[in-house]
C-alpha positions in Angstrom: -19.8 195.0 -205.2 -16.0 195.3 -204.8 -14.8 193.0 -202.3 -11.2 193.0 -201.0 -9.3 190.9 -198.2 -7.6 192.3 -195.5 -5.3 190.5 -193.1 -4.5 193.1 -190.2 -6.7 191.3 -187.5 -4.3 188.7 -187.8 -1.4 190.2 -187.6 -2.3 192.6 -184.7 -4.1 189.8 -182.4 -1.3 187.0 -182.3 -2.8 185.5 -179.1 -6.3 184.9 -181.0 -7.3 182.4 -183.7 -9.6 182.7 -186.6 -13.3 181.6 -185.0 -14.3 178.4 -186.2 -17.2 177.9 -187.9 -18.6 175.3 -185.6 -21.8 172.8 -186.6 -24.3 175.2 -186.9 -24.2 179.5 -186.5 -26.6 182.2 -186.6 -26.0 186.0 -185.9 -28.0 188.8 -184.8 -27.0 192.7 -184.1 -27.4 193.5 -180.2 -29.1 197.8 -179.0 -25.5 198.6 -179.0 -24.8 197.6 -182.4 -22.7 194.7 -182.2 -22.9 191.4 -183.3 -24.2 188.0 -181.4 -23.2 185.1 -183.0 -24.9 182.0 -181.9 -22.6 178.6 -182.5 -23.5 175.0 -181.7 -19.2 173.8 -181.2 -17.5 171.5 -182.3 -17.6 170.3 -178.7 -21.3 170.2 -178.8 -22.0 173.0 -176.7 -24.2 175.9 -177.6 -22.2 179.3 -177.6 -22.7 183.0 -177.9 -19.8 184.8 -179.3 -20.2 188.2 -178.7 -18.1 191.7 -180.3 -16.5 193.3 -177.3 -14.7 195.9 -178.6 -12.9 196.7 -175.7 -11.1 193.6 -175.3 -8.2 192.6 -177.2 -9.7 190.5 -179.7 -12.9 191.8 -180.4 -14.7 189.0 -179.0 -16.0 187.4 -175.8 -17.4 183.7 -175.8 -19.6 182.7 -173.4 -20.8 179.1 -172.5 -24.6 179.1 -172.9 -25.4 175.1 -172.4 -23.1 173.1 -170.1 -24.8 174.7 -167.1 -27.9 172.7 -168.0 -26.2 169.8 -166.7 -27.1 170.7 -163.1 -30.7 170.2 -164.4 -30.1 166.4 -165.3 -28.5 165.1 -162.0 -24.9 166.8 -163.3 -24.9 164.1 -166.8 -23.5 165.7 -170.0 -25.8 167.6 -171.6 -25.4 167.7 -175.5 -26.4 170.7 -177.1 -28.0 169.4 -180.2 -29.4 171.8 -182.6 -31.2 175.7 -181.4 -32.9 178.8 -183.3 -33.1 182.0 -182.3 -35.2 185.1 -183.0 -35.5 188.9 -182.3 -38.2 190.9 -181.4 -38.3 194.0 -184.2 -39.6 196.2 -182.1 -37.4 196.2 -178.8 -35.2 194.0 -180.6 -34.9 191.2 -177.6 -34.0 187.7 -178.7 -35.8 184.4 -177.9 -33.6 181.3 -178.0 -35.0 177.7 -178.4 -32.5 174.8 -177.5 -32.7 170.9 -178.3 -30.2 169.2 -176.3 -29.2 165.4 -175.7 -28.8 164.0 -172.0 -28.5 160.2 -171.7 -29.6 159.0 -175.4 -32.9 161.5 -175.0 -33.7 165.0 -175.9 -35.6 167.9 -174.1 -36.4 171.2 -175.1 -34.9 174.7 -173.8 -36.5 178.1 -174.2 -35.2 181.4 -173.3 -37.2 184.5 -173.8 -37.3 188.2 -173.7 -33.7 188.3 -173.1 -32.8 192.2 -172.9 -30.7 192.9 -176.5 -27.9 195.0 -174.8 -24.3 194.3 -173.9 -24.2 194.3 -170.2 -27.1 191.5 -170.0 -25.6 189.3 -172.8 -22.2 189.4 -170.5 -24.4 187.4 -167.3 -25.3 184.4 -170.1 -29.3 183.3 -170.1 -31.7 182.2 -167.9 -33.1 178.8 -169.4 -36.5 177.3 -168.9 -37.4 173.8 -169.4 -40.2 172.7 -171.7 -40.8 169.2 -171.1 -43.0 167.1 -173.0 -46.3 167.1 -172.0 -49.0 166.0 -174.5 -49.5 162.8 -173.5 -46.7 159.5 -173.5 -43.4 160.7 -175.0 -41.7 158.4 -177.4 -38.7 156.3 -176.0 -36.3 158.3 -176.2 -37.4 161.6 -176.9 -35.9 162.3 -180.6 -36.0 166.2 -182.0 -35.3 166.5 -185.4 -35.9 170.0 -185.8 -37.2 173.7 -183.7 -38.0 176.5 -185.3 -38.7 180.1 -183.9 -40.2 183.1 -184.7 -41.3 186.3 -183.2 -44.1 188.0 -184.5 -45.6 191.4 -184.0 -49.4 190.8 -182.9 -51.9 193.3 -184.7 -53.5 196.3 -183.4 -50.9 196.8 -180.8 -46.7 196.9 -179.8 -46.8 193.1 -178.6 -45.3 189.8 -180.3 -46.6 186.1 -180.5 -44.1 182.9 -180.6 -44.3 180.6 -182.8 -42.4 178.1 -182.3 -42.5 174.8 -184.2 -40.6 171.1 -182.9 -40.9 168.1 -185.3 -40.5 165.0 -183.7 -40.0 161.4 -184.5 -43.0 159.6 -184.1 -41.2 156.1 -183.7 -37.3 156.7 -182.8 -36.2 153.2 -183.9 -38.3 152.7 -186.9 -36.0 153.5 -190.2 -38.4 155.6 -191.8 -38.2 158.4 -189.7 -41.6 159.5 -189.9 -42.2 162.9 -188.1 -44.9 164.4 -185.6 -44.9 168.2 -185.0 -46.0 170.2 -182.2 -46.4 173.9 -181.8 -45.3 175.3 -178.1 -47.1 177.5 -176.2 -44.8 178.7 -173.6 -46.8 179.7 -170.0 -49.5 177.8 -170.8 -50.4 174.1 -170.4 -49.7 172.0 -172.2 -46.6 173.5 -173.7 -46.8 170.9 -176.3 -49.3 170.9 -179.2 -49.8 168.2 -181.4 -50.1 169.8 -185.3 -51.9 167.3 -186.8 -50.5 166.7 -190.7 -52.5 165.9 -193.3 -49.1 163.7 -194.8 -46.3 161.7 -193.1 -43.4 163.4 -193.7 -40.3 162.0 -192.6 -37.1 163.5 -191.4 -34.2 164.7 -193.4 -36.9 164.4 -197.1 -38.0 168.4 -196.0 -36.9 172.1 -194.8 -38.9 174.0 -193.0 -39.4 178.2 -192.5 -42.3 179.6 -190.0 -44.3 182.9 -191.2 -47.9 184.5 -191.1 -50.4 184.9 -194.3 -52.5 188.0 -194.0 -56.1 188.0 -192.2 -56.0 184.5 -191.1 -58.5 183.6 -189.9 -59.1 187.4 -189.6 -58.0 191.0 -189.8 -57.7 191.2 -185.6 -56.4 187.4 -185.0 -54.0 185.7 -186.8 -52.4 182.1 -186.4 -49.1 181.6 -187.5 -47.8 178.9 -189.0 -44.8 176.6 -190.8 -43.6 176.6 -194.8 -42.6 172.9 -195.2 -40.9 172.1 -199.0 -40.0 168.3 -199.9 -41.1 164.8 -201.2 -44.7 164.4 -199.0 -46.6 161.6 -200.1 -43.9 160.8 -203.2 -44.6 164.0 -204.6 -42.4 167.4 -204.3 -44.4 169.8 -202.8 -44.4 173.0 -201.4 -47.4 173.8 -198.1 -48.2 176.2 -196.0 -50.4 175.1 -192.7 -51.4 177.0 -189.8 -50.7 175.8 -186.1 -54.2 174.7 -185.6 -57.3 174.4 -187.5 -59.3 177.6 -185.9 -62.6 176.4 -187.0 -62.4 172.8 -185.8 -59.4 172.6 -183.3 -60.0 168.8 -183.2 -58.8 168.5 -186.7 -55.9 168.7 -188.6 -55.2 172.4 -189.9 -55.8 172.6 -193.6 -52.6 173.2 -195.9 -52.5 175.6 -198.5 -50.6 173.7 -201.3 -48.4 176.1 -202.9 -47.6 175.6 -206.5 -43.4 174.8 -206.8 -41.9 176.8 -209.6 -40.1 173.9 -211.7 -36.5 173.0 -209.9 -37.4 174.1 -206.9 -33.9 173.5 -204.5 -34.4 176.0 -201.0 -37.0 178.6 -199.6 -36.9 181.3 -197.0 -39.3 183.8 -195.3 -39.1 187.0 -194.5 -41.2 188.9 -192.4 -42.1 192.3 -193.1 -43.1 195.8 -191.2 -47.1 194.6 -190.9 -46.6 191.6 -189.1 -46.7 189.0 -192.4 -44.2 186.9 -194.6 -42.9 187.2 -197.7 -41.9 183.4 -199.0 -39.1 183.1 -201.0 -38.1 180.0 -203.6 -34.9 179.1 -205.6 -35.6 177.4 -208.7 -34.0 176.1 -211.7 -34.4 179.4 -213.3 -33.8 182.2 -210.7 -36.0 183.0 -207.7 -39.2 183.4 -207.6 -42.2 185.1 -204.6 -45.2 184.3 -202.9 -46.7 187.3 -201.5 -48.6 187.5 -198.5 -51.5 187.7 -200.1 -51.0 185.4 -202.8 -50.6 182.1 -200.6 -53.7 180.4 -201.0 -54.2 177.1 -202.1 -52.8 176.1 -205.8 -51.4 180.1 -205.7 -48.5 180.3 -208.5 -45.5 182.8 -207.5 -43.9 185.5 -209.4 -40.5 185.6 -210.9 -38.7 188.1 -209.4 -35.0 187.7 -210.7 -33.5 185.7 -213.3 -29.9 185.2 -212.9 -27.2 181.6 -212.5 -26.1 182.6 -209.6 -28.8 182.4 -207.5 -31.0 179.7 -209.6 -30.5 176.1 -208.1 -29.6 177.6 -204.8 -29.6 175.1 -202.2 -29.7 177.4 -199.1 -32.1 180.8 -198.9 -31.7 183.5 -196.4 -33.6 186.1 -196.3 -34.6 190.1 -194.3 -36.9 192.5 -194.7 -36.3 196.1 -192.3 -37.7 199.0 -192.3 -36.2 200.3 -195.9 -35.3 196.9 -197.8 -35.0 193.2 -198.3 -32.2 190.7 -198.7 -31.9 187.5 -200.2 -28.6 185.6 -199.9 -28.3 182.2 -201.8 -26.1 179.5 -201.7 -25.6 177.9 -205.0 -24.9 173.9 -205.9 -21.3 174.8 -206.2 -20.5 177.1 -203.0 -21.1 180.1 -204.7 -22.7 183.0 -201.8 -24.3 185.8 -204.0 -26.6 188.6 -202.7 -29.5 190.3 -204.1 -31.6 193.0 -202.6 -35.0 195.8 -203.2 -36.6 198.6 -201.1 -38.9 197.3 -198.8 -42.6 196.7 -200.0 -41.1 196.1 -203.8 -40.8 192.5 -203.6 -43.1 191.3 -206.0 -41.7 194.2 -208.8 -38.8 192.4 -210.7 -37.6 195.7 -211.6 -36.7 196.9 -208.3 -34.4 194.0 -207.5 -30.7 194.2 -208.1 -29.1 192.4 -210.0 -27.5 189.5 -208.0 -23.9 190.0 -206.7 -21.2 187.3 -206.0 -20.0 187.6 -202.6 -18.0 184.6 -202.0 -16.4 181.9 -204.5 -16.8 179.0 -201.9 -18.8 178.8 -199.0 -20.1 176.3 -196.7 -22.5 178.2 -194.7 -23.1 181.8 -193.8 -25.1 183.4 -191.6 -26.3 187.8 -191.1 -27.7 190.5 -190.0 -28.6 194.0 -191.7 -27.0 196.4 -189.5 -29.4 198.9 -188.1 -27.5 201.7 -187.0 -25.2 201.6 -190.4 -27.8 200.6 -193.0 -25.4 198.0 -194.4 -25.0 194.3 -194.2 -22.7 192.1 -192.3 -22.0 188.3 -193.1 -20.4 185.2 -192.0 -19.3 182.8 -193.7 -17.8 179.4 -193.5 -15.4 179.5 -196.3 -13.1 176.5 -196.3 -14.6 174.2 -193.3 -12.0 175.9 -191.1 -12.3 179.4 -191.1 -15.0 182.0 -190.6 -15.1 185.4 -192.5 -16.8 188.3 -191.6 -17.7 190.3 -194.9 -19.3 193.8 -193.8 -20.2 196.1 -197.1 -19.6 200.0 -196.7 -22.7 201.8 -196.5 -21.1 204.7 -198.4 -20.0 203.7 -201.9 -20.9 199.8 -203.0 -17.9 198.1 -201.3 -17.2 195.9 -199.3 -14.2 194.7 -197.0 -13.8 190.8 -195.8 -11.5 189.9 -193.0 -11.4 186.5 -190.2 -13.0 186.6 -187.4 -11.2 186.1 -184.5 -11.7 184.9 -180.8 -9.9 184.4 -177.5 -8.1 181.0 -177.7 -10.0 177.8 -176.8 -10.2 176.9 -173.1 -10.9 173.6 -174.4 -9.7 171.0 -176.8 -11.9 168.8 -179.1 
């Protein structure tokens, strides 16, 4: 892919700056084609930056968290980290929101929210989720939320699952983590997952998906991929939210078998409602297959190439007509490799991995629906953000910043 670097934006909006990256981005493609691009700030407060094209910039930002602050008596309200997910059927996004008020956390969902310009303009409506399975730990510490949105089978609805690790003892230095799955409109909202290991926070990463027919072909329970050092050991597990057979007891793991070097995973979920799981390795990247993630199942080598081998950050998408995987490699590197849809576990139907970036921090995407091409961010430099779209025509691609209205605020 031929990448070139234009600086027009620039020089035709003098009254914006180049967005900053922020702590923490994701980005999603609104009905109307545009992106969303979700930011925790460098002022700690959760942001959706939205393409306006009508305005003179290109973007709007709009405030998502400080609002919350009525809800706590008017303190500060931190936001602290989010997730978000969209619906790939009528494309609405969920949002799930940690935030910090006084020296404790409490969780935010937001739901449903209609994909289209004109709602995105009037911000979200937030509910609270407040813990409710049994005495909180003092303070309330969340180390991690994850979301997903998951077609149901049989039928055009979804299921959430959505995943918040906890620490079990705030002060003690070992971090040790407890996880609960929320069920949102239902009490309580808060579900212990029972695990079979401690793990403790900052030693794993974690990525939600669905296997296949489990427990059966008209029910399924989602669940959480969780890679790291559990028990000593590095280890690679798939568990459900809850053990269907004995809900008492802790959901049995499928222990995955790590390729040797394993550095990052990612899921992707497909057009029948399950996830393909993705893992960098020493050697290039390798599959698990929906239904090849039992317990002790080995994956398949899809692609072996040094650019993505080692990568210590997986992304991945699957649409209607192909998958993506973007990796981040030890050294900054951002390089993208892609097949047609259902081919995943054929090595010869992946491309051959291209170099996108030299240098990047973070990065973040969507696969445009309407264009059938792909459009990144990337942190580049810690100071700037890119936008890299490729042309759908010929196998190019053009980079330029991103810019937004200046700061109302300073930090």
């Amino acid at each position: 892919m031929k990448i070139s670097f234009e600086s027009e934006l620039m020089e035709n909006h003098k009254a914006a700056v180049v967005m900053a990256p922020d702590q923490a981005f994701e980005v999603l493609q609104s009905q109307d084609g545009d992106a969303l691009f979700f930011s925790i700030g460098t002022d700690n407060v959760c942001y959706l930056t939205r393409e306006v094209t009508e305005t003179p910039t290109g973007w709007n930002r709009i405030d998502l968290s400080s609002a919350l602050s009525a809800n706590h008596g008017g303190a500060a309200v931190t936001a602290k980290a989010f997730a978000v997910t969209q619906n790939a059927q009528t494309l609405a996004i969920d949002i799930a929101l940690a935030v910090t008020v006084g020296g404790a956390d409490a969780l935010y969902l937001s739901l449903g929210n209609a994909n289209t310009d004109a709602a995105w303009a009037d911000g979200v409506t937030w509910t609270a989720v407040p813990f409710d399975a049994g005495t909180a730990p003092d303070p309330l510490v969340i180390a991690d939320v994850n979301i997903m949105n998951i077609p149901t089978p049989g039928d055009s609805g979804a299921a959430e699952n959505i995943m918040v690790d906890i620490l079990r003892w705030p002060n003690d230095p070992l971090r040790l983590l407890d996880r609960y799955y929320i069920t949102p409109g239902t009490s309580p909202h808060w579900n212990l997952h029972k695990l079979t290991a401690d793990l403790a926070a900052g030693s794993i990463v974690n990525c939600l998906g669905q296997r296949p027919n489990d427990p059966r072909p008209d029910f399924h329970i989602p669940g959480i991929y969780t890679f790291g050092t559990i028990s000593g050991e590095p280890q690679l597990l798939f568990t459900p939210q809850y053990n269907y057979e004995r809900p008492g007891n802790a959901p049995t793991p499928a222990r995955l078998t790590p390729p040797p070097g394993t550095s990052a995973i990612a899921s992707a979920l497909n057009g029948s409602g399950v996830t393909n799981l993705f893992v960098a390795a020493a050697d290039g990247l390798y599959l698990f297959t929906p239904d090849n993630q039992h317990d002790r199942a080995t994956p398949v080598q899809i692609v072996t190439d040094d650019l993505i081998a080692g990568a210590n950050t997986l992304a991945a998408v699957t649409d209607a007509n192909r998958t993506a995987v973007w990796g981040l490699g030890p050294q900054g590197t951002l390089c993208y490799v892609s097949c047609p849809a259902g081919s995943e576990a054929d090595p010869a139907a992946w491309s051959t991995p291209v170099p996108l970036l030299p240098t990047a921090a973070q990065f973040a995407f969507f696969l445009n629906l309407g264009a059938g091409n792909n459009v990144l961010f990337a942190d580049v430099d810690g100071q700037d953000l890119i936008q890299l779209t490729q042309d759908p025509s010929p196998p190019t691609g053009s980079s330029a910043p991103s810019c937004c209205p200046p700061p109302t605020r300073t930090t």
